[in-house]
N, C-alpha and C positions, 0 to 999 in steps of 0.2 A: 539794323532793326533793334529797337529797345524791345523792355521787356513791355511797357506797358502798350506798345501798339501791337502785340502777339496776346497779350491779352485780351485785346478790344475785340478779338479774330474769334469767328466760330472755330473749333475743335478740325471739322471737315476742313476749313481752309488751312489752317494749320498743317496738318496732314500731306494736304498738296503744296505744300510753299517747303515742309518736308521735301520730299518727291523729288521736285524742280529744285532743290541745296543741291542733292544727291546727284543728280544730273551732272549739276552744273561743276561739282568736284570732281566727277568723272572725268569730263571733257579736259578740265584744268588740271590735272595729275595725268594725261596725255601730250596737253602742250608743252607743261614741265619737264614731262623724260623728253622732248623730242628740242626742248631749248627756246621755246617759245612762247612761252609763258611770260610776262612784261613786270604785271604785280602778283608778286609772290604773300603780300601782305593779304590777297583778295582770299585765297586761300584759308587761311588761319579767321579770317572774317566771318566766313560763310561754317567752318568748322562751329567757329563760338554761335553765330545766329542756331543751325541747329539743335545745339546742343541747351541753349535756351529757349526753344521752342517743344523740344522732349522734356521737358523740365515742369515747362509751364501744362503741357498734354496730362503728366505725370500726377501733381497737383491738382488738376480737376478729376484723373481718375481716383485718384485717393479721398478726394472732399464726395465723389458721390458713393463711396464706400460706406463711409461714415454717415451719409445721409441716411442710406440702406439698412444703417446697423450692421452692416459686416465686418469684421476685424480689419483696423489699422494695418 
């Protein structure tokens, strides 16, 4: 998932596409201790989509800060 299609995304959907990463890292960090894990690469995938989805979440909390006039 690029960034600009996490962009295109309301905030709430974000959030649940959050939720269901987490999930889905869970599961996959149980197949891997048990050796059954195939793509180890899916892993580190799902890590970075996250972690640019908290990013992008991030950014819009900060731009309506500024809208607010609340401190940077």
């Amino acid at each position: 998932m690029n960034a600009a299609e996490i962009r295109a995304m309301r905030s709430e959907e974000i959030r649940t596409k959050i939720d269901e990463a987490h999930q889905a890292l869970f599961k996959m960090r149980f197949q891997a201790a048990s050796g059954q894990l195939e793509d180890f690469n899916r892993v580190t995938q799902l890590r970075r989509d996250v972690a640019r989805m908290e990013t992008i979440l991030r950014e819009r909390e900060l731009a309506a800060q500024a809208v607010e006039g609340g401190k940077p």
